[in-house]
C-alpha positions, 0 to 999 in steps of 0.5 A: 459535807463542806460547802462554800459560805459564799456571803463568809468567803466574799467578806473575807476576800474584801477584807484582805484587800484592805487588809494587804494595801490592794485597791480593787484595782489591783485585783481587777488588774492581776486577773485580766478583767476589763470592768470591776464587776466580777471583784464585786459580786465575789465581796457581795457574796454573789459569786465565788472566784474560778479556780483560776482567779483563786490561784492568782488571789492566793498568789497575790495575797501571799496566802494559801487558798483555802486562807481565802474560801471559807467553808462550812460543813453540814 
């Protein structure tokens, strides 16, 4: 069965931040959040972004969203 590696999945939206030149500010900015707060749980592991916010990640990360979750199986 697939399930979300939380910890995988904010590790790998942390470094394509970096990796694309983005400042958490841009990201803060692209999904409407007034505070950071939300970007950081997801680069920590603690959350995972709605659907909604995947689909505006993959968007501006160019990249599909399953290039953003990782998943595992067990």
């Amino acid at each position: 069965m697939p399930v979300i590696d939380v910890k995988a999945t904010g590790n790998n939206i942390k470094n394509i931040i970096r990796s694309k030149g983005f400042r958490i500010a841009d990201v803060q900015a692209r999904c409407g959040f007034n505070t950071p707060q939300a970007i950081f749980k997801w680069m920590r592991g603690d959350a995972v972004p709605s659907i909604d916010n995947l689909i505006i990640l993959a968007d501006m990360f160019d990249m599909p969203i399953d290039g953003i979750i990782i998943v595992n199986r067990i």
